[in-house]
Structures are given as C-alpha cells and as structure tokens.
C-alpha positions in Angstrom: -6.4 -3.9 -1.5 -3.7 -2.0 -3.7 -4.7 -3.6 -7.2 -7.1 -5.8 -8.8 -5.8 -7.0 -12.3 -8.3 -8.0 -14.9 -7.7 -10.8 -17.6 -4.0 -11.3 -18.3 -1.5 -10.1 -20.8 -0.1 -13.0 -23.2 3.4 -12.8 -22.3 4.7 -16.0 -20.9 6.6 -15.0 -18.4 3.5 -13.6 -16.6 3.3 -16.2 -13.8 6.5 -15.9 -13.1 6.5 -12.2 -12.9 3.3 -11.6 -11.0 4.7 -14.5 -8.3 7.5 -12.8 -8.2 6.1 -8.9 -7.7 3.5 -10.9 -5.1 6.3 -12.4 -3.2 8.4 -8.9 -3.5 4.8 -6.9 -1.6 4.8 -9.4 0.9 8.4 -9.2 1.9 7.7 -5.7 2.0 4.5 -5.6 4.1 6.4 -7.8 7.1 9.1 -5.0 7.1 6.3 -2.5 8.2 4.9 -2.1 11.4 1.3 -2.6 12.5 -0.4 1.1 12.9 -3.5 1.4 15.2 -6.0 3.9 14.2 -9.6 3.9 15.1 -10.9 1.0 12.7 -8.2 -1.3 14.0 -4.6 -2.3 13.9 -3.8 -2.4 10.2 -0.4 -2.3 8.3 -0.3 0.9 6.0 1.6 3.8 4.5 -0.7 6.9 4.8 -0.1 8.6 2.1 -2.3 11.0 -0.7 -4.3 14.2 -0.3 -6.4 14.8 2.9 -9.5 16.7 3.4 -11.4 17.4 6.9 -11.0 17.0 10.6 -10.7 20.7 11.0 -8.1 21.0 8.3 -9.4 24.7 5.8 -7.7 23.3 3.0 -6.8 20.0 1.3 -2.7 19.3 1.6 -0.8 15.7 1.6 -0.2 13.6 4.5 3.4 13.3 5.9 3.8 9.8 6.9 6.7 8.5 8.7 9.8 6.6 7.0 8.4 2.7 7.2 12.1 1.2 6.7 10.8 -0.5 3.9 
C-alpha cells in the first residue's frame, strides 16, 4: 500500500484526477519487474534507510534502475 487518502478535497475535478494518478501507478507498476525476496514474489522499488543484517550503521539502499 503506498497511500491511504482520507475524506476528499472539494475540488471538482477530484475524480477525474485521482482516476487519472490511479491509472498513471498502474501503468507504472506493469513496467516493473516482479522481485523475489523471502516473503514472496512481489513488485517493488527498495528504496529508504536500512538497519540490520550485519550492517554497523544505518545507510540507504541502492536499488536497481526499474525502467519505469
């Protein structure tokens, strides 16, 4: 899940534009490429801060050009 959006502004155009930012994040998500990692094979751009698995100190993931 990358958002959850509560109640809704009073613009008019707001259908229209949250159709149109859904349809633009799906377009997007067939251009990736399914990843496997130990919980399954999911779709994903790794991405943030990591901490652990032997790492001393917290530092951002690299995470490969998606061709998105």
């Amino acid at each position: 899940m990358i958002a959850v959006l509560v109640g809704r502004p009073l613009e008019e155009t707001w259908g229209d534009i949250s159709n149109e930012v859904a349809e633009l994040m799906l377009h997007a998500g067939q251009q990736m490429k399914p990843d496997t990692s130990r919980r399954g094979i999911y779709t994903a751009i790794h991405t943030g801060v990591s901490y652990g698995g032997g790492q001393q100190v917290a530092q951002f993931l690299a995470f490969r050009q998606m061709g998105i």
